[in-house]
C-alpha positions as a printed Julia matrix, in Angstrom:
239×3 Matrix{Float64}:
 105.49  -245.06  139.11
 104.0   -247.84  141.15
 104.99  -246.46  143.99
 103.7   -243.14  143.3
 100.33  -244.77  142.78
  99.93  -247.02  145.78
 101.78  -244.96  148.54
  99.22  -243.19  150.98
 102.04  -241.34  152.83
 101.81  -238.11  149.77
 104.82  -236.0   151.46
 106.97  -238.93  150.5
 105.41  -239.95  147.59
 106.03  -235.78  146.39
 109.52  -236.62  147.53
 109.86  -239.4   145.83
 108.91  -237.62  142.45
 111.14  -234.63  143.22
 113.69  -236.73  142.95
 112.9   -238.42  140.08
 112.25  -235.24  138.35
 115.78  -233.92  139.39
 117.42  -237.35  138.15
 119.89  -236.81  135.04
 119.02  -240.12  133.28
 114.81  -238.97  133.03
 113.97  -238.11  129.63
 111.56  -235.18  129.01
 108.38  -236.87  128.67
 108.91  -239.01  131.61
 110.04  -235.76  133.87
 106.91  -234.02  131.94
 105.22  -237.0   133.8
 106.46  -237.25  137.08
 105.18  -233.44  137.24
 101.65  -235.07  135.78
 101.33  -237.46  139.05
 102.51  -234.61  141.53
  99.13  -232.69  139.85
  97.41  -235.72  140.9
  98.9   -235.67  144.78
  98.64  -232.02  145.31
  94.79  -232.74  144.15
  94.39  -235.3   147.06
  96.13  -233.0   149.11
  93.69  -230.02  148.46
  96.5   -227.68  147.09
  94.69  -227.16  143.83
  96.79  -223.43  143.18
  99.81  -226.17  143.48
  98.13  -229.02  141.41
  97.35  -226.04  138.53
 101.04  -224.85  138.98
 102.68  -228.62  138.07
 100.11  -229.15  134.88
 102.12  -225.62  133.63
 105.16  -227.21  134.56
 104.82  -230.29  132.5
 103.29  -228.8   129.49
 106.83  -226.58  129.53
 109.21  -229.45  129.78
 106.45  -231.78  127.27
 103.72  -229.76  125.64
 102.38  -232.91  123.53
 101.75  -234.99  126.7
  98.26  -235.62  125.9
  97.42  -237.49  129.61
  98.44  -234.32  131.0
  96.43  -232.22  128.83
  93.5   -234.49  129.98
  94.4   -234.08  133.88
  94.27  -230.8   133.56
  91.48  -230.82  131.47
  90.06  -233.3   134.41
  90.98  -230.23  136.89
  89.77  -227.12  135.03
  86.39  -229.22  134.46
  85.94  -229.91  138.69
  86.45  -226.05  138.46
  83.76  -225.35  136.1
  81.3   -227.23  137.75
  81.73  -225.75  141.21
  82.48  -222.12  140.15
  80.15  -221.9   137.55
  82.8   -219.39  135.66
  83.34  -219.38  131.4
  86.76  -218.71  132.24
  87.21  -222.31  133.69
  84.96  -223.69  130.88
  87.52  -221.94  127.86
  90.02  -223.63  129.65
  88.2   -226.91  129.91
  87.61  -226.9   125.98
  91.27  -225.9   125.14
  93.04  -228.74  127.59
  90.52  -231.61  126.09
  91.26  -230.07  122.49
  94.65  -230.43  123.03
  94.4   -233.89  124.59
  93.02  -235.05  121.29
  95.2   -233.05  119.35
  98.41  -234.99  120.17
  97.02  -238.57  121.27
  93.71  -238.82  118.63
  92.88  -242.86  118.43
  93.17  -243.05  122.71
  91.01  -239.66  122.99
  88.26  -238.87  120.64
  85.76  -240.12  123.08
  86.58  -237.11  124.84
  84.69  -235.05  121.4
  81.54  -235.96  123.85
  82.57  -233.63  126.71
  83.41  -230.49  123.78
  80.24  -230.59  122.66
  78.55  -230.96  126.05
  81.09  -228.02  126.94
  79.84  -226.2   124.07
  76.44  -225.96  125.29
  77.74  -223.7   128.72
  78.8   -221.09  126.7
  78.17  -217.31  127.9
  76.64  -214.99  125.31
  80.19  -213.38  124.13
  80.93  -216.87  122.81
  83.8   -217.46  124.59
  84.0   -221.28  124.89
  82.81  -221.14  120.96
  86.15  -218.94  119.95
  88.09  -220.8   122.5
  87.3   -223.73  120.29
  87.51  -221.75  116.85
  90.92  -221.82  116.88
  92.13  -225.22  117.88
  89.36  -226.74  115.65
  91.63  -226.97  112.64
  94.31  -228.71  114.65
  93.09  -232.0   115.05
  92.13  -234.66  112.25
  89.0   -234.75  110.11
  88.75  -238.42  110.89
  87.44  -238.27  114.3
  84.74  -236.42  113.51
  82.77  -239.06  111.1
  80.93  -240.85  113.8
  79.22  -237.83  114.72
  77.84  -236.54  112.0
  74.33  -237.66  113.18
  74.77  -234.87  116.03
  76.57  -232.64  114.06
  73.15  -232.28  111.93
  71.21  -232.27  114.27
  73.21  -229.55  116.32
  72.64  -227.42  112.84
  68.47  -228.44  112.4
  67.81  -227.5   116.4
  69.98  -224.72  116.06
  71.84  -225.41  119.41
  74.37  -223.17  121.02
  77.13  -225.73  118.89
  75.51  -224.94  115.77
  78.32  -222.49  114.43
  81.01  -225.16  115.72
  78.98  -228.07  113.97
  78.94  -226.21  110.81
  82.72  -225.83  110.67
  83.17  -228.83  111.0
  80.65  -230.22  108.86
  82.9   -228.31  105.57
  85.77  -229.31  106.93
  84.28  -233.07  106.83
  82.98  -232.26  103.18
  86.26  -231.08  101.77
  88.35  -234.17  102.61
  85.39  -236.77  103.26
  82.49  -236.0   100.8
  81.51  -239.54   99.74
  80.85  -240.15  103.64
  78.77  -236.96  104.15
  77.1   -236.62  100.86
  74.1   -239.33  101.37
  73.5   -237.72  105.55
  72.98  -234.04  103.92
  70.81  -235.51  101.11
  68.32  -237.67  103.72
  68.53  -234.46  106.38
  67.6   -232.21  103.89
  65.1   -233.7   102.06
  63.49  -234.75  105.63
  63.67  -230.89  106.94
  61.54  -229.53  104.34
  58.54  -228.92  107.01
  61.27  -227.26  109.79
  60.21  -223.89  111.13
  63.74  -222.92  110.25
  63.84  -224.78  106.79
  65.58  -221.44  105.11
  68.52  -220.95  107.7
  68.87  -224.89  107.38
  68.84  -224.83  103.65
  71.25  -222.19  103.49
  74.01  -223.77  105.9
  73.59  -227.16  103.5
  73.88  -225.61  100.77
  76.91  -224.12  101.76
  78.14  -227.38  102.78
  76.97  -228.8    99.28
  79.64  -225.93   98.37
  82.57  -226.86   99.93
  82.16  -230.11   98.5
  81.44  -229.54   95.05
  84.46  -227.28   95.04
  87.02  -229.23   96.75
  86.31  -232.41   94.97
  84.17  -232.08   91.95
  84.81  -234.86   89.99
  83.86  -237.11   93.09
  80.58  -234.92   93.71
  79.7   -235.44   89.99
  79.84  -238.87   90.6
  77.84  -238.79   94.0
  75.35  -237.07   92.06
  74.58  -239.58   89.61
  74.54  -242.45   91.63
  72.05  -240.71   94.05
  69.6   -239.81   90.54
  70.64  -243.18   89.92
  68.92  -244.74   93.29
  66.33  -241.83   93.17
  65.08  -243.43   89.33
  65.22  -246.81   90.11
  63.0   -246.62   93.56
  60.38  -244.33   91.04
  60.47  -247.89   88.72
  60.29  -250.21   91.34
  57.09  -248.39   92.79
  55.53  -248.54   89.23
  56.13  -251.88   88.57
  54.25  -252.58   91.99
């Protein structure tokens, strides 16, 4: 691997992982690797149709190697933002879905780039269906911390709007205590929005999800936050 890495002679270093790929005692992730670092030297060699060919490769012999699911992710992006074509921008979305998919505490930073990805979509929605399908693959979890922009993706009605809202039940349905008190303070703060019905009406159905899921727990929710609601009312009477 070192050697790989450092040597500046890439003929030999392709040799060099040739042969390592063709070695008996190489286990399928690590030959699913060696075809990962021969993406990388036909990409400093300028034989991209080669690079693309080897990412193919190693998702055949290893199709949960998430680091080559983000070099080719890495690849189809470059791609993207020379070309300017959706094609390379689906692609894009489904290599850094995948890339979280099967490596999710090393990756989630890469959430950042789908939603920036998101935003370049053409008007027959491609990126957004691209997306639509791997969404349910990866873990509720890393989608907490974003909440904030998941909201606010909903209230601006951005491009990601139909993506955030997905995602926003699928958060309610397994994680309503964390989501519960953000839909209460966005809601009750969007009241003067232009687009206060539309907004309403994807809340409420959020609200839905919830209650249905886990009503016991959004009973409870409930009267804690008429609970809080009271007691501010009696503090500002007392003062």
């Amino acid at each position: 691997m070192y050697r790989l890495h450092c040597h500046f002679d890439y003929e030999n270093a392709m040799k060099i992982a040739n042969n390592a790929i063709n070695h008996e005692l190489l286990g399928i992730e690590h030959k699913s690797e060696m075809h990962r670092l021969k993406v990388l030297l036909n990409q400093q060699m300028g034989r991209l149709e080669d690079a693309n060919n080897e990412c193919i490769e190693a998702l055949k012999i290893c199709d949960t190697n998430w680091k080559c699911w983000h070099t080719w992710a890495l690849y189809c992006f470059k791609n993207f933002m020379n070309l300017k074509q959706t094609k390379w921008a689906e692609q894009t979305i489904v290599c850094f879905t995948n890339g979280i998919k099967y490596k999710p505490h090393k990756t989630r930073l890469l959430l950042a780039d789908i939603f920036w990805m998101l935003t370049q979509d053409d008007r027959q929605k491609t990126v957004q269906k691209a997306f639509d399908k791997l969404i349910d693959d990866l873990p509720v979890w890393i989608w907490i911390l974003w909440i904030p922009q998941l909201l606010a993706a909903i209230i601006k009605n951005r491009q990601e709007s139909n993506a955030s809202f997905m995602i926003l039940k699928r958060i309610a349905k397994e994680y309503p205590q964390v989501l519960y008190f953000y839909l209460k303070k966005f809601k009750a703060t969007t009241t003067s929005h232009s687009g206060f019905e539309t907004i309403s009406m994807y809340f409420g159905e959020v609200f839905e999800s919830m209650k249905n899921s886990q009503p016991i727990l959004f009973d409870a929710l409930e009267l804690f936050s008429d609970f809080i609601l009271n007691l501010n009312v009696s503090l500002i009477k007392v003062q």
